[in-house]
N, C-alpha and C positions, 0 to 999 in steps of 0.2 A: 367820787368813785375810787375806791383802793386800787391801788396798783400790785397786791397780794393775789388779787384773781387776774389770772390772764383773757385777755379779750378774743372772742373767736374772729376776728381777722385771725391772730396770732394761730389760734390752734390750726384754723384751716391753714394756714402755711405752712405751719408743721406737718399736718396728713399730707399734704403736697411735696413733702421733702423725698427725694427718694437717700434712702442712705448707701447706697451702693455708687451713685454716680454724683452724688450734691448739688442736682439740676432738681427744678421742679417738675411734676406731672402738668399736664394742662396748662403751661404759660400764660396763653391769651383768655385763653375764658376764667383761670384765676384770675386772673387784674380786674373783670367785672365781678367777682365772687366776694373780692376784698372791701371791693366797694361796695356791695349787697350785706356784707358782712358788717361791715361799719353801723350801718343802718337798723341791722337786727340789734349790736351792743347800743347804740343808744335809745334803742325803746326799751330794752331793757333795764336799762338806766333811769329811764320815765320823762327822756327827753322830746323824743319824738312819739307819734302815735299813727298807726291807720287811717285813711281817711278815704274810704273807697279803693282805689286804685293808686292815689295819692297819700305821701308824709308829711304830714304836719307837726312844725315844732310847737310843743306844749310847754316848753320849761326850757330858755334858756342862758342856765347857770351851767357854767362847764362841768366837767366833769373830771377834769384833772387830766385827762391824756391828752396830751398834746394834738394827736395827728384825727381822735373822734371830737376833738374841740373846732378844731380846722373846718372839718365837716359838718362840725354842728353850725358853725358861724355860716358857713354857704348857703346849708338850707335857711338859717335867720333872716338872712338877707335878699330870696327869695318875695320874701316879703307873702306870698300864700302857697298853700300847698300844690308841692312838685310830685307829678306821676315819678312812681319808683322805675321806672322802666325810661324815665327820660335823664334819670339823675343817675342810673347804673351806666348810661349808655355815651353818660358826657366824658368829656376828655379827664382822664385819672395820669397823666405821664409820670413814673415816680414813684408810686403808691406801693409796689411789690418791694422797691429796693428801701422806699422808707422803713418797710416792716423787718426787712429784713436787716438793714444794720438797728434797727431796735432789738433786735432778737440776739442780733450779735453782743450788743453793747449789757442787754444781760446775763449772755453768758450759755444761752441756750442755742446760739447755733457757733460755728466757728467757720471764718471764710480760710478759703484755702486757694492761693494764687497757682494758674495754671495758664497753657495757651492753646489758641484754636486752631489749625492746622498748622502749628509748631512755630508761630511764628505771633498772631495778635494774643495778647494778654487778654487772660481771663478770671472769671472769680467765681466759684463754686462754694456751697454750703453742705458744713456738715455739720450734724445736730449731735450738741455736745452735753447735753440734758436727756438721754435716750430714758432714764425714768419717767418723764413729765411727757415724749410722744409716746410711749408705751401705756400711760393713762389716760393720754385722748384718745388712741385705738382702743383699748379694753372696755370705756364708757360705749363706744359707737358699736363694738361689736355686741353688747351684751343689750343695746337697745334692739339690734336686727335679730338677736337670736333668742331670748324670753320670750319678747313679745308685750312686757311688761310697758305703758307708754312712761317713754323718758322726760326728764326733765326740760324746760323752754331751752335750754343753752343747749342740751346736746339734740334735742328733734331741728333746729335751727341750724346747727353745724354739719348734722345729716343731711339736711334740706339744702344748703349751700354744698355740698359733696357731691351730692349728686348734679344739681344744676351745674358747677361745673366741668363735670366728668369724671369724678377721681374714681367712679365706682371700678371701671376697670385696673385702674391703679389699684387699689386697696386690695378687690378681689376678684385675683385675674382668670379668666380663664373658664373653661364649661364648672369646672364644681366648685365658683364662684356667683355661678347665675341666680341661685335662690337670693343669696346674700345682694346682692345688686339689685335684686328687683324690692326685697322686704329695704335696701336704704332708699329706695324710691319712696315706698310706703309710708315712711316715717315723715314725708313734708307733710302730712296730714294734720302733724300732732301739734302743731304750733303756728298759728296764725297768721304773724309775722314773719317768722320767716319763710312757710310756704308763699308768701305779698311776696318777699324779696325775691327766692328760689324761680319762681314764674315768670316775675322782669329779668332777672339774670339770663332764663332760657327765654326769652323774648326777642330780648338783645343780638341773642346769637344767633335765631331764627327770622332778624329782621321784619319782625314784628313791632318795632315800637313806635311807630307812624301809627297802628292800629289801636286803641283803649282796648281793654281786655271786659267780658262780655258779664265774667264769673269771676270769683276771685279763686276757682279752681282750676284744675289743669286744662288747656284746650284741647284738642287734636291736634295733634302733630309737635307737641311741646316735648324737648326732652334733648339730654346730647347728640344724641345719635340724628339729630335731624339738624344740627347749625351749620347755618348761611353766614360770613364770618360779613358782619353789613355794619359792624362798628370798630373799624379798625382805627379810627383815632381815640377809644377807648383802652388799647388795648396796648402795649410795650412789647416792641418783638424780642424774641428770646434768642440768645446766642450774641448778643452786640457787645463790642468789647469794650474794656475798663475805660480804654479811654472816652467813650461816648458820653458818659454817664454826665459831664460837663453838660451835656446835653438833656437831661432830664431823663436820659432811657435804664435801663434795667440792663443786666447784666448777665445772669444767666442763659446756659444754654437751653435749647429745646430737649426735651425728652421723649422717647419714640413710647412712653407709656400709653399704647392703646387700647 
């Protein structure tokens, strides 16, 4: 797999960046979004596949990225197919700040040392490639507003946006609502990662004790309804540098609601 195309872990962390404070939207439901995202890049890849409610590895020969090889070896080792909702839902500690000093070490985001009520060190991101987040927003926006259906990578990065919440990130406020509800609309368009988008909102709805009935939306599935019931999934936001020893993430919370 070339490393010329960025993978949507990456983009979705990018729409998550806010550029004004260098924290991300959504903290905790990104860390399962990243992980649903990993999932959507290697079936696209043609490593993994569907398999009801469960993924099953079809192919595996790496892929060249390090961190969806990591993940492809886990599910390998599985040995048969893992419900997507049980593997969004396992323990990720790591998984945001891994993306994020990748992002740094290409050049596309830039940390910036600061401290947290003036006293613990901290580290924020600022996105140093603002071409490259201005063309994942301009693909997402113009799939919500043609109507034209988008291609698997961008209906899949829709589909993870929303299951993590960023709609109200992206677009805030009452005459934002169309647009939030047509990037709802959009998990439709790809198979995949509407699979992932549904365990990631499962996850949060503490749903994942339960197999899913449809492989379409339930009742009651959506942001706006998470029960936070997988918190060893999830890296709390605001912990400081020196944690990190620790396996946690770094960034602050964002009050992007």
């Amino acid at each position: 797999m070339g490393r010329s195309r960025r993978t949507i872990p990456e983009e979705l962390l990018l729409l998550a960046l806010d550029p004004a404070t260098g924290t991300t939207a959504q903290p905790q439901s990104l860390d399962l979004g990243l992980a649903g995202a990993q999932l959507v890049e290697l079936a696209l890849a043609g490593r993994i596949a569907p398999d009801g409610d469960r993924i099953a590895v079809v192919m595996a020969r790496p892929t060249g990225d390090p961190t969806l090889d990591s993940a492809l070896e886990l599910l390998r080792r599985r040995g048969s197919p893992v419900r997507a909702v049980h593997w969004i839902g396992g323990p990720r500690l790591g998984l945001r700040q891994t993306y994020l000093t990748h992002l740094e070490r290409c050049g596309m985001v830039h940390a910036v040392a600061g401290q947290m009520c003036g006293v613990l060190p901290t580290t924020r991101y600022q996105a140093t490639e603002t071409a490259i987040s201005r063309e994942i927003r301009t693909r997402l926006d113009n799939a919500i507003r043609t109507g034209v259906p988008p291609d698997p990578r961008t209906a899949a990065l829709a589909a993870l946006a929303h299951a993590v919440g960023l709609g109200k990130h992206l677009y805030p406020g009452n005459e934002g609502r169309s647009s939030r509800s047509r990037l709802r609309d959009l998990i439709r368009h790809d198979p995949m990662g509407g699979l992932v988008a549904h365990a990631v909102m499962d996850v949060q709805n503490g749903a994942a004790a339960q197999p899913r009935r449809a492989a379409g939306a339930g009742p009651g599935s959506g942001p706006g309804a998470r029960q936070p019931a997988a918190r060893a999934a999830t890296e709390t936001a605001g912990v400081p540098v020196q944690s990190r020893r620790h396996g946690h993430g770094s960034m602050a919370r964002v009050g992007a609601r």
